[in-house]
C-alpha positions in Angstrom: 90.7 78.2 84.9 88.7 81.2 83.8 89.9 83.1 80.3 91.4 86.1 82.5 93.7 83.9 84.2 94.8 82.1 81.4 95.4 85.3 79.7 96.9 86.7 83.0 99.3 83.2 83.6 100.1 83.5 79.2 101.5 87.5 79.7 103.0 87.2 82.7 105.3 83.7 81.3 106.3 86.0 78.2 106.9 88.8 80.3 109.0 87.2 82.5 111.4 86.5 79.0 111.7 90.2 77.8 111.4 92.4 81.0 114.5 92.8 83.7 112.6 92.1 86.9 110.0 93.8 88.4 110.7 97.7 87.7 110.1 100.4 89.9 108.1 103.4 88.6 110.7 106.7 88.8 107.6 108.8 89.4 107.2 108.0 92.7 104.0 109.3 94.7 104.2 112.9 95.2 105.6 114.0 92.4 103.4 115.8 89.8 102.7 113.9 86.9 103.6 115.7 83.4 100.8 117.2 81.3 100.3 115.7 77.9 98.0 115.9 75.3 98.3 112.8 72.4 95.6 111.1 70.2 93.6 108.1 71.1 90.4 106.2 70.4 87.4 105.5 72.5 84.8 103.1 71.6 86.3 103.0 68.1 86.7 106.7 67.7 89.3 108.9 67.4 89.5 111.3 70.4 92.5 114.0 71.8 93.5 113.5 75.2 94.7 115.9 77.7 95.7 115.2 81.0 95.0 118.3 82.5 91.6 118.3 81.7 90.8 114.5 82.5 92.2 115.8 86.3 89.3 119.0 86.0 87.1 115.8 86.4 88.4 114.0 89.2 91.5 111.5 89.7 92.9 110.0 86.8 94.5 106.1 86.6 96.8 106.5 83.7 98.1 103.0 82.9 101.0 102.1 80.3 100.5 98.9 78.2 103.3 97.4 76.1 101.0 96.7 72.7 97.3 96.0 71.6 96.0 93.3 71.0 98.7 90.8 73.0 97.6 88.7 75.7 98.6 90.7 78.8 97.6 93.9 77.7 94.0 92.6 75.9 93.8 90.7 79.5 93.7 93.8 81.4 92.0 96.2 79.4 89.3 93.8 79.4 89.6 93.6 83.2 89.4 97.7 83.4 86.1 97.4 81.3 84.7 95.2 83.5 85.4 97.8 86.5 84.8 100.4 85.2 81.5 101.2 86.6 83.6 101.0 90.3 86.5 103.5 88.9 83.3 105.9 88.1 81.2 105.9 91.1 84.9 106.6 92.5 84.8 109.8 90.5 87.9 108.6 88.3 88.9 108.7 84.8 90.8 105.5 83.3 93.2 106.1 80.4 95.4 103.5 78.7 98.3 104.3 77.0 101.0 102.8 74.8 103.8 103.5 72.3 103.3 99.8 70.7 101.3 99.6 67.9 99.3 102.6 68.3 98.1 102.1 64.7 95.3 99.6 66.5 94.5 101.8 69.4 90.6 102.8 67.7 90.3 98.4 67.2 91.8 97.8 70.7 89.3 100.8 72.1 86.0 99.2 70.6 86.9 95.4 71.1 89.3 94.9 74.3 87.9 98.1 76.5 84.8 97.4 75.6 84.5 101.4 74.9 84.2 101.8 78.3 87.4 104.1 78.7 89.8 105.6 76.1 92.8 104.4 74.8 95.9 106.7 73.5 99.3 107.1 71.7 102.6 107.2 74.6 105.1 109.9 72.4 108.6 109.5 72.8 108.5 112.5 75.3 105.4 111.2 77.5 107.8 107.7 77.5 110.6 109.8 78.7 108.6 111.9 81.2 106.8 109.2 83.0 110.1 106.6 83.3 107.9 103.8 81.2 110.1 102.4 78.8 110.4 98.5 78.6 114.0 97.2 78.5 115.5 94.0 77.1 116.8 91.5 79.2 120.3 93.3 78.2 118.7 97.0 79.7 119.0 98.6 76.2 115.6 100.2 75.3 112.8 98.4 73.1 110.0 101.0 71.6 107.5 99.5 73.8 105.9 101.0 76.8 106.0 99.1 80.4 103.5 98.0 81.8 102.6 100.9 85.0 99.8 102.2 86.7 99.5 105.9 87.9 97.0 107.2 90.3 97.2 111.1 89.9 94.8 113.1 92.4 92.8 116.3 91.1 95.8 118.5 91.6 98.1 116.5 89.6 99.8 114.5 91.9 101.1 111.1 91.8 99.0 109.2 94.8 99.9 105.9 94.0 102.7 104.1 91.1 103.3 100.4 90.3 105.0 98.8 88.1 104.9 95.0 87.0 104.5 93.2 83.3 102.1 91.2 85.1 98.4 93.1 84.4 97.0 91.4 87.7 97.1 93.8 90.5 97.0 97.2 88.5 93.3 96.8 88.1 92.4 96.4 92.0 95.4 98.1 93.2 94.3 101.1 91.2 90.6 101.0 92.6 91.7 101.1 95.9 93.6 104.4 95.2 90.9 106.3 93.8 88.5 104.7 96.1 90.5 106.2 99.3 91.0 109.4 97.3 86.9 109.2 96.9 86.6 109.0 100.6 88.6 111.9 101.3 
């Protein structure tokens, strides 16, 4: 077994303990997705991000991790690295974001996305907005972020959402998205 999947098999068992069932994402395709601008980190840097113009570029996958530098989430940032010469030729933008630990985000930019895409802060608000807080087994709030995947066109709207603490299937899921939104 490859280190992804053991990664991939190690999050989803500890997901499986915290998170109530597979989620669905509120913002479901066709709604517009809220504009936000927060600070991150590519490659080690620290960088603002703005939704609005990441979308003047092309489509955006906007994905929400619970925490740096835990097995899931380093799992598939390091799978979005690896892809991320696909999400480009596909015209897209790939932004991670999380309300867990966001002290780590420059560490977690330079060593698990391989700098290849940025990394950035989820405020309370941008939690609220796009329906991505992770619930105990109870359904009372943690301050963590679920783990979902937006597709968001050029115009700003949602073209694809899913939702699972699992990280496989966001990372080829996504890519289809933008690669059908490519083809348009």
């Amino acid at each position: 077994m490859n280190n992804f999947r053991k990664f991939a098999a190690a999050a989803f068992a500890a997901a499986s303990l915290v998170a109530v069932g597979p989620a669905v994402a509120e913002l479901a395709p066709g709604n517009h997705a809220p504009d936000f601008t927060t600070q991150g980190a590519r490659a080690g840097k620290p960088v603002t991000v703005n939704l609005a113009n990441a979308l003047k570029k092309g489509p955006v996958v906007l994905y929400f991790f619970p925490a740096a530098f835990t097995p899931g989430c380093n799992a598939e940032a390091h799978a979005f690295a690896e892809k991320m010469k696909d999400f480009t030729a596909a015209g897209a933008t790939v932004i991670g974001m999380t309300a867990g630990n966001t002290d780590q985000l420059e560490k977690f930019s330079a060593e698990k996305c391989a700098g290849q895409f940025t990394v950035a802060s989820a405020s309370p608000a941008v939690v609220k907005e796009y329906d991505v807080v992770l619930k105990k087994p109870d359904g009372s709030a943690t301050s963590y972020t679920n783990r979902t995947t937006y597709v968001i066109d050029r115009k700003g709207n949602i073209v694809d959402a899913y939702t699972n603490m699992s990280p496989i299937g966001h990372i080829s899921r996504s890519l289809a998205a933008v690669q059908k939104l490519h083809h348009k």
